[in-house]
N, C-alpha and C positions, 0 to 999 in steps of 0.2 A: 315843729313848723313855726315858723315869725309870722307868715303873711295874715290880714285879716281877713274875714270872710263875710261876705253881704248876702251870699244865696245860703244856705243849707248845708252843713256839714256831715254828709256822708261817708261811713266807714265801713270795707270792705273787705269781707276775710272769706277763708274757705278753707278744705281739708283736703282738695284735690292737685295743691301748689299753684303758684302765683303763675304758673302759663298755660293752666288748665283753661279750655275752651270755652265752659261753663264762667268762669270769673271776668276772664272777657266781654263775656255777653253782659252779665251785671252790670260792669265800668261802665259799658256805653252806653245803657239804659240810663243810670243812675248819673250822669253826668246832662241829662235833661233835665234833673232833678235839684242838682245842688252842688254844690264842689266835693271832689271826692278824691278819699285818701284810700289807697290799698296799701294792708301789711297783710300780706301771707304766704305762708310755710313757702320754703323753696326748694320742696316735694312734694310727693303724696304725703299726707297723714289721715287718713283712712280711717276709720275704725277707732279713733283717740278718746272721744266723749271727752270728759273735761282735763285730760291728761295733764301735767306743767310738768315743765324741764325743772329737775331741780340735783340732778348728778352731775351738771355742765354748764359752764358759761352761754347765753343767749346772744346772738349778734344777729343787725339787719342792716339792711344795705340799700340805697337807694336806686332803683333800676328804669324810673323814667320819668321825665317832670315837663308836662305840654302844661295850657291853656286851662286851667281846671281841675287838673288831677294829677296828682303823684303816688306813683307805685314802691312801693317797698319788697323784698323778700327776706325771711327771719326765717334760722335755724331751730326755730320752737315749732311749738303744736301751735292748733288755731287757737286756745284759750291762751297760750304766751303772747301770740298774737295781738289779744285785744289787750290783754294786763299792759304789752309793751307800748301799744299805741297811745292809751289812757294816761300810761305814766309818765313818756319820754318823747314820743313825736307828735302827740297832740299839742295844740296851744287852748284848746278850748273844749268842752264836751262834743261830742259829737250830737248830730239832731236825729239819726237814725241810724242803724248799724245792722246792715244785711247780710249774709254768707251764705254761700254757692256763686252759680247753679250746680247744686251739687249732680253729680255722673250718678245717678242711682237711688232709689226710693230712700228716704227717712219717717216711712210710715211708721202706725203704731209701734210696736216695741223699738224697733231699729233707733228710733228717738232716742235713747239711754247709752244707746253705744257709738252713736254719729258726732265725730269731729266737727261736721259743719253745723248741729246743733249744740256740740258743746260750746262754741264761739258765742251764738246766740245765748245760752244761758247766762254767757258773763258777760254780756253784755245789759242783760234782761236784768241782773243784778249789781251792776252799778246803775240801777234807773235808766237805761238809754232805751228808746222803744227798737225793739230788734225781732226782724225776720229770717226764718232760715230758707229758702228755695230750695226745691231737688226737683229732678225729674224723673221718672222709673226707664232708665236709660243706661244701663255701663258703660255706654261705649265711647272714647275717646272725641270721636266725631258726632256725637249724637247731635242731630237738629235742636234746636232749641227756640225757633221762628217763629211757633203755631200757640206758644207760652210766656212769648215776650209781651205783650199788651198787657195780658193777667200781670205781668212781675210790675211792671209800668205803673197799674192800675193799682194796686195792692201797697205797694209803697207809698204811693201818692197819698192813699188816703189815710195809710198809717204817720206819713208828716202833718197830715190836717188833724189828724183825729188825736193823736196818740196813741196809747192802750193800759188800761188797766195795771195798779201796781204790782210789781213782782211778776207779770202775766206777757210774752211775747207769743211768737206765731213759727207753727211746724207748718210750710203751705210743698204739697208736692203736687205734680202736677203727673197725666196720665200720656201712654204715648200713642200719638195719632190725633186725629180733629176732637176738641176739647168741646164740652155738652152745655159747661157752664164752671160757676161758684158753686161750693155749698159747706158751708161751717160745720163741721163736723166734730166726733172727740175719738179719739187716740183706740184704736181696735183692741179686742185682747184677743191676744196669741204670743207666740213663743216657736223659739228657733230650735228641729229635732234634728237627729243624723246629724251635727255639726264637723265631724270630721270626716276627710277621706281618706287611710292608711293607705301608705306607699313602701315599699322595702327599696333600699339602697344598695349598691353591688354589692358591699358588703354584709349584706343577709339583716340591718338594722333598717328597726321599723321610724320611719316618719309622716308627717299628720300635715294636712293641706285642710286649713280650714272651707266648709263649705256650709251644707246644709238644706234642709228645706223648713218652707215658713207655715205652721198649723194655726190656721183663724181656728178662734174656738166660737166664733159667732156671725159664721157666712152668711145669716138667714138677717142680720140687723143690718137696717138702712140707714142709720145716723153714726159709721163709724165711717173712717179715713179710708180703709181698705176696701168697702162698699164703693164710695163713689171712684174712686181711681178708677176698682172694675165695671164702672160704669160711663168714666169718660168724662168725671168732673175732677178737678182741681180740689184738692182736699184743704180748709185751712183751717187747723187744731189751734184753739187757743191752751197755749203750754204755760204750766207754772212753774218757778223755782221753790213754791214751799211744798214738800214730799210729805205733810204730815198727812196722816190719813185721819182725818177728823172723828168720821163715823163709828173708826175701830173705839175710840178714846174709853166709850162710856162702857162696852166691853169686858176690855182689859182692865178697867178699876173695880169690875166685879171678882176680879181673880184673889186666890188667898197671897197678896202681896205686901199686903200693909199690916 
């Protein structure tokens, strides 16, 4: 991009493709907020986490340029996504970098395997302050009306405020009339039964990922899955550094040295 920018420069991806409903709703919120560029997938990429094209050439295209904002669609993942926009169609860093509304919860663990948080992490790691939105929603049409103020709100004060180094935001939201905020951290649990065997006419077995999701701590109120089933707005503050600090002193008691 040549032009310069006097408001806010806003960068917008997701994993649900550039004419997902959810992305939609972002643009026009975030186009209150600052000028805004969209690159993303021009499909679904679902399930990607930080995946990068690297068996095939990347290309994007430009598919719409009003008043404010111009839209792209790229044959990458949502992390080709932001590497593309950072290196090749940006003119300047971006001042905040959000992705969704994603179709569907990125609570606790879901975090590690979610495309529209894998966008956020690289974004979170070239320093840009970055949000992910979802809604616990799959559905193509899902409303997204009752959640818009909170995305509004949330953004806004992540351009006033910033956030912490290394450190962005997992914010989902609950479906139906919403209770409130409440800062929360990342649930533990883990995804059981994740297939569903199917036999094909020809008598050979195939697998339809599915699954169900085991809280292993239904009774704790300060996790992301609590307030969902409670009717708040969950917003996990995420880091990109995976060390586990606490293990360190541990593991140097082991016979390793």
């Amino acid at each position: 991009m040549t032009s310069e920018f006097k408001r806010p420069l806003i960068l917008i991806t997701n994993d649900d493709g550039a004419d997902a409903k959810g992305i939609h709703v972002l643009t026009e919120l975030m186009m209150q907020l600052g000028e805004v560029v969209v690159v993303a997938p021009d499909g679904p990429r679902s399930a990607q986490s930080n995946a990068l094209t690297v068996t095939q050439p990347i290309r994007f295209k430009e598919i719409e340029r009003r008043e404010g904002l111009i839209r792209y669609s790229c044959t990458g993942t949502p992390t080709d996504c932001v590497k593309l926009s950072l290196n090749e169609i940006l003119n300047r860093e971006p001042d905040l970098l959000v992705s969704g509304i994603n179709h569907g919860s990125n609570s606790a663990i879901n975090v590690i395997y979610s495309g529209t948080m894998g966008a956020v992490l690289e974004g979170c790691e070239n320093g840009i302050p970055s949000i992910g939105f979802s809604i616990c929603n799959h559905s193509l049409e899902a409303d997204f009306s009752y959640f818009e103020s909170y995305v509004l709100q949330i953004a806004a004060e992540t351009l006033k405020n910033g956030l912490p180094h290394a450190t962005c935001l997992n914010v989902n939201a609950p479906i139906g009339e919403i209770a409130g905020l409440k800062v929360v951290r990342q649930c533990d649990g883990r995804w059981t039964k994740e297939f569903a065997k199917r036999m094909d006419p020809q008598g050979r077995a195939y697998f339809w990922l599915t699954g169900n999701f085991e809280n292993h701590e239904p009774d704790a109120q300060d996790t992301d899955e609590w307030a969902l089933n409670n009717g708040y707005v969950s917003i996990v503050p995420t880091k990109i550094d995976l060390t586990a600090y606490e293990a360190m002193d541990a593991i140097n008691t082991w016979n390793l040295f």
